[in-house]
N, C-alpha and C positions, 0 to 999 in steps of 0.2 A: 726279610726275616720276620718282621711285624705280620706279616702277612700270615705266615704258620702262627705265629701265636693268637692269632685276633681271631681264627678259625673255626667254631669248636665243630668237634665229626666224634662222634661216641656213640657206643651199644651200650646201655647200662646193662647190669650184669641181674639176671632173674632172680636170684636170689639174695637174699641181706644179710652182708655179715654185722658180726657182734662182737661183743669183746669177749670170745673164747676164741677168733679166727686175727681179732688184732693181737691177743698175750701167744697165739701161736706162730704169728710173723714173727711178732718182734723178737721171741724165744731164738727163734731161726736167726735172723740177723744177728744178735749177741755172739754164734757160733765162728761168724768169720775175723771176730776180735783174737778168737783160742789165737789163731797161730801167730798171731801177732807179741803175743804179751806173756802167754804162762809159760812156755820153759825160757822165760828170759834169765827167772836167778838160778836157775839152775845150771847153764852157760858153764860157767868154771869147772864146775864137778865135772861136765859132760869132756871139757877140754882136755883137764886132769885122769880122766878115765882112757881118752885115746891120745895119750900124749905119745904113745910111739907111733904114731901114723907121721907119716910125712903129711904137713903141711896142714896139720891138727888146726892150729894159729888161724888159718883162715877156714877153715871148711866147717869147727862149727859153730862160729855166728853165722854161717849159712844157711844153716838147720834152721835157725829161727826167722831169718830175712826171706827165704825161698819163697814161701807162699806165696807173701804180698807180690813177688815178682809176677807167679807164675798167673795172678789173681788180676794181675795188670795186666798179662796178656791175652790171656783167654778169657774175660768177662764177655766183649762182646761176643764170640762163638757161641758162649752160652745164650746170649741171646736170642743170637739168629735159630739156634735149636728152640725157645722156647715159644717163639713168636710160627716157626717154621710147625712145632708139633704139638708140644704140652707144657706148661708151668708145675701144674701139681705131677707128672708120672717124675719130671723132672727133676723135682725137688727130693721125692721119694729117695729115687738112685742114688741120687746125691750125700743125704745124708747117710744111708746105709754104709756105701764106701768110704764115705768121710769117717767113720765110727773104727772102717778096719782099716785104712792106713792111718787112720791117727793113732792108733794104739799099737800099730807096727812095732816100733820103736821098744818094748819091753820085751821083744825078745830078739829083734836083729842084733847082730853084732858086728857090721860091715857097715864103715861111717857112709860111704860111698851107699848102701842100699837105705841106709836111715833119711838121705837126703832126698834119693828118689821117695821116699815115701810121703816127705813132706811133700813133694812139687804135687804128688795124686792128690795132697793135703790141701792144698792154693789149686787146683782147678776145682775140688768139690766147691771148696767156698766160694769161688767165682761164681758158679751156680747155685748155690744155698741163695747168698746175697741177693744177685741177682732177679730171683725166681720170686722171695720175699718183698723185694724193693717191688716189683712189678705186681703183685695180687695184691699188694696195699693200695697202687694206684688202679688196680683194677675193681676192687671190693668197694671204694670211696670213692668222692670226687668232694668240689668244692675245699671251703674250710676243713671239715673232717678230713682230707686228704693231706692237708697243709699241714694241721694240726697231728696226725698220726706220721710223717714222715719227718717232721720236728720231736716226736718221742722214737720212733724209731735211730737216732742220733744220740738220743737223752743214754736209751739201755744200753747200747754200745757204749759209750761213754761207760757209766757205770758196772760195766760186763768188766769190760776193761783193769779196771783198778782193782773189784773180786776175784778177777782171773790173776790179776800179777800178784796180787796176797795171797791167793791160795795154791798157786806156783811155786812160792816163796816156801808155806806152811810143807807143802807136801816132799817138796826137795831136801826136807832135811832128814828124811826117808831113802834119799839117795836119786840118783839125776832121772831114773828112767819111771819113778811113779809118778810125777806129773800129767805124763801121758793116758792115764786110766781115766784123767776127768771127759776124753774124746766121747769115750760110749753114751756118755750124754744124750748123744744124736739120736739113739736109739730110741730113747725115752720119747722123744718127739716123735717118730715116726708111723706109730698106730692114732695120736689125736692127729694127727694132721691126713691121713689116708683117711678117717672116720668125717672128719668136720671142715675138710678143704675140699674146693671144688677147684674144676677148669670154667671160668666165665666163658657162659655162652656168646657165639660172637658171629653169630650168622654161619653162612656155609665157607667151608673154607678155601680161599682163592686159590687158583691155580699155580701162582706167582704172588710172594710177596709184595706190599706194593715201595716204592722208595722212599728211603728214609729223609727227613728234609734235613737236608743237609747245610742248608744257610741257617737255617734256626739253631742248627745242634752244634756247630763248630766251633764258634766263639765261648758259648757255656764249656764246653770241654774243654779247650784252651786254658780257658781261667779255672776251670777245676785241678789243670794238672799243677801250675803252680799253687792254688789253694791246697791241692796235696803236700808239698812242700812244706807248706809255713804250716799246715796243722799237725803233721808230723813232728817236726822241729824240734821242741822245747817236749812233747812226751819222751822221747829217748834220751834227750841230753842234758835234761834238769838236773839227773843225780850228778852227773859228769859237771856239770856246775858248783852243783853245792860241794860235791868233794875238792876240785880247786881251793873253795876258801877255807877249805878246812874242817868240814862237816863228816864225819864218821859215823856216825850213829845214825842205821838202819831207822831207827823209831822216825828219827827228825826228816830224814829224806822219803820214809815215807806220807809221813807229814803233812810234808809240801808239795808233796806229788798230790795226794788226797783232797788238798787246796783247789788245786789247779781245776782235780778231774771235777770236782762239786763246783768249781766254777764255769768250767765246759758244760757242764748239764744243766746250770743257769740258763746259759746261752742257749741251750739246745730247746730247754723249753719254754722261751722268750718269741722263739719264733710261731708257737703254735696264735699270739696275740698279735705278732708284729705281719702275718700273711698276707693282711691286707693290702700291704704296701706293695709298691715294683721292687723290682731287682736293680733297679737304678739307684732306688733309695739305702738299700739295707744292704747289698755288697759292699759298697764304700765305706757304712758302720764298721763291718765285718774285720775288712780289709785293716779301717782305720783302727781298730780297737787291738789288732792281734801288732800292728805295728808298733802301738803305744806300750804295750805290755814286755813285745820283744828289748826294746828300746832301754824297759826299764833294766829287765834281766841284763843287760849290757853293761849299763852304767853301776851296777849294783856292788856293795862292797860286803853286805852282808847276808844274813837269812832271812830276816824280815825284808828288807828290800825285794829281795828276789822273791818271796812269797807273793810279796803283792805282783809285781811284774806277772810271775803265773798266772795269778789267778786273773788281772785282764787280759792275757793271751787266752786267756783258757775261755774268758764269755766271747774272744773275737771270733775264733777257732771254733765254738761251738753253733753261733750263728750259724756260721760260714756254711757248712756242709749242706744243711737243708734249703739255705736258700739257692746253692747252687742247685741240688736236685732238683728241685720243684720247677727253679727255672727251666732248668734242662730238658725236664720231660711232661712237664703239667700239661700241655697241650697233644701228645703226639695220640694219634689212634691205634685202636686196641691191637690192629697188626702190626704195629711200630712201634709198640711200647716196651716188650723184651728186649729188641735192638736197639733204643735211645738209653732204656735203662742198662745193657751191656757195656755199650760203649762208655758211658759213664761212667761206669762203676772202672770201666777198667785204666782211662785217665786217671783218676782219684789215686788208683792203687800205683800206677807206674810213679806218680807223682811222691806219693809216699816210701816206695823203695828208694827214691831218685835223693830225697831227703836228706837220708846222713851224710852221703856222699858230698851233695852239693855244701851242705853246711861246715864239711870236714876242708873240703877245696877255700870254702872265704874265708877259715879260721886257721888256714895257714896262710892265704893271702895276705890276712890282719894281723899276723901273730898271737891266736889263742881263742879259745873257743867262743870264750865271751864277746870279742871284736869280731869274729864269723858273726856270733848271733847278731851282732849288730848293723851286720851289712844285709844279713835277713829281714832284719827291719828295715831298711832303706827301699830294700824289694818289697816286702808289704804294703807302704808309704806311697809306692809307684801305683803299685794294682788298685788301690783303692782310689786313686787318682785316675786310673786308666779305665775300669771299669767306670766311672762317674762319666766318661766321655766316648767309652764302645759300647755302650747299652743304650737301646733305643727307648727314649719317652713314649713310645707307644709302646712297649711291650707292659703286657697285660699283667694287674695286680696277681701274686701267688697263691691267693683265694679262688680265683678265679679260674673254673677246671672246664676240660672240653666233657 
């Protein structure tokens, strides 16, 4: 495994980007949050609208869960297409479609064709994500690489929490304008055709070359379950606070906003802490999101639980970049769509996998609160387990091929 990371094998890329090519990643990456968070409050109205459909009840919180699934399974595809032909043609397509079946939805009226159009919703983003996570590591190297894939986490974070407020703000317009924020994409797609290149990379092989597969397998591993715990506590905070009794929207936004400025903490701690291994700052990660879980557990009121978020929230925000970086800092420019595919698409299977597995411990334990706190015990593990499957020779996350 040391062996690939200790490696370096890189083309740098002819031209220099700047920060009109990083505010246009990062713009891109904040896209594969939409499906994740903004028609979350609108959920009820949508339920309430098709309540004579059989089996309403479940199908549409599927509306909003789809994506990440379909985001989990097809990331890497998208890779092998981008490593196989183009990063930027790829991107293009992607967001265009993404623009029209994201806005599908304001005029289907068949629950059954509004779902199919999220799933076209979670493979664009598969490839959004993807295409962006990969020209950042392809446009930088070094620190600047470390440091823009620790803000690329920061905006999502922050996407996130504006998308769920103005989700929020626009559904009381009715369930199906939320959906108008998709065309977004659009906006993007003449500065990014104008000021995105495809990095030159020599002639291109006849055959991809193989991915290394002992270097990549453990970082995914541990991504799927750091999908898990970083999910966790974004969906079930409110579902917490309402337990003890907390009704007002204002307060649970609140503490939701706690959380997410505390994850953006984390997210941009990493761009100082790069230097370090993965041996070192997984274990923080690990160890900080399990301490925060912990508290969310034992918690009897709002402040308690605030706090509790908000050290989940800087463990959880570590977390993501350093697994990235781990993941893929080393791989060459023809490997790099495929390490960053597959990654992305652990992360995301890990986070559909999420409510379910947390819903499973909190009936094992009786209640949500004792779920989350067997999530912490699994946190407490990984951060333990990583301290012991990460090798001392794998190379600081500063340090780029």
């Amino acid at each position: 495994m040391s062996s690939h990371l200790d490696t370096p094998v890189e083309t740098p890329p002819q031209r220099q980007a700047g920060p009109a090519q990083l505010a246009l990643l990062l713009a891109g990456s904040c896209l594969a949050v939409l499906g994740a968070v903004l028609i979350a409050p609108v959920l009820p109205k949508m339920e309430d609208h098709f309540a004579g459909v059989a089996g309403a009840d479940v199908l549409v919180p599927i509306v909003l869960t789809v994506p990440a699934l379909i985001i989990g399974l097809t990331a890497p595809f998208a890779g092998l297409v981008i490593d196989a032909i183009d990063r930027k043609r790829l991107l293009i397509v992607a967001l265009v479609v993404y623009a029209l079946a994201g806005t599908a939805p304001l005029y289907l009226d068949s629950l059954g064709a509004i779902i199919a159009s999220r799933a076209v919703v979670g493979l664009c983003e598969a490839a959004i994500m993807t295409c962006c996570t990969t020209l950042i590591a392809d446009y930088w190297s070094g620190p600047r690489r470390s440091r823009y894939l620790g803000l690329q986490t920061l905006a999502a974070t922050l996407a996130a929490t504006a998308f769920l407020a103005l989700g929020g703000a626009l559904g009381s317009a009715g369930w199906r304008t939320p959906f108008w924020v998709y065309l977004v994409a659009l906006v993007l797609v003449v500065p990014m055709a104008r000021l995105l290149w495809q990095p030159a990379s020599g002639p291109k092989p006849a055959k991809l070359p193989p991915l290394p597969w002992r270097s990549l397998l453990v970082p995914c591993l541990i991504t799927l379950a750091g999908g898990v715990v970083f999910y966790a506590l974004i969906l079930q905070l409110s579902f917490v606070l309402d337990d003890l009794g907390v009704t007002s929207s204002a307060a649970i936004g609140g503490v939701s906003a706690a959380m997410s400025l505390a994850t953006a903490a984390g997210s941009a701690s990493f761009g100082k802490l790069s230097g370090r291994r993965p041996r070192t700052l997984l274990p923080i990660a690990f160890g900080l999101s399990a301490v925060g879980l912990a508290i969310v557990f034992a918690a009897g009121n709002v402040a308690v639980v605030t706090v509790g978020a908000m050290v989940t929230g800087a463990g959880t925000g570590l977390l993501l970049p350093v697994l990235l970086t781990w993941a893929t800092n080393r791989l060459r420019f023809e490997q790099r769509g495929r390490g960053t595919g597959l990654w992305t698409g652990f992360l995301f299977v890990g986070e559909f996998a999420s409510p379910l597995l947390v819903a499973a411990f909190g009936a094992a334990a009786g209640g949500l609160q004792p779920g989350l706190g067997v999530l912490a015990v699994v946190a407490a593990v990984l951060a333990v387990v990583t301290l012991v499957v990460v090798p001392r020779s794998s190379a600081p996350l500063d340090v780029t091929s």
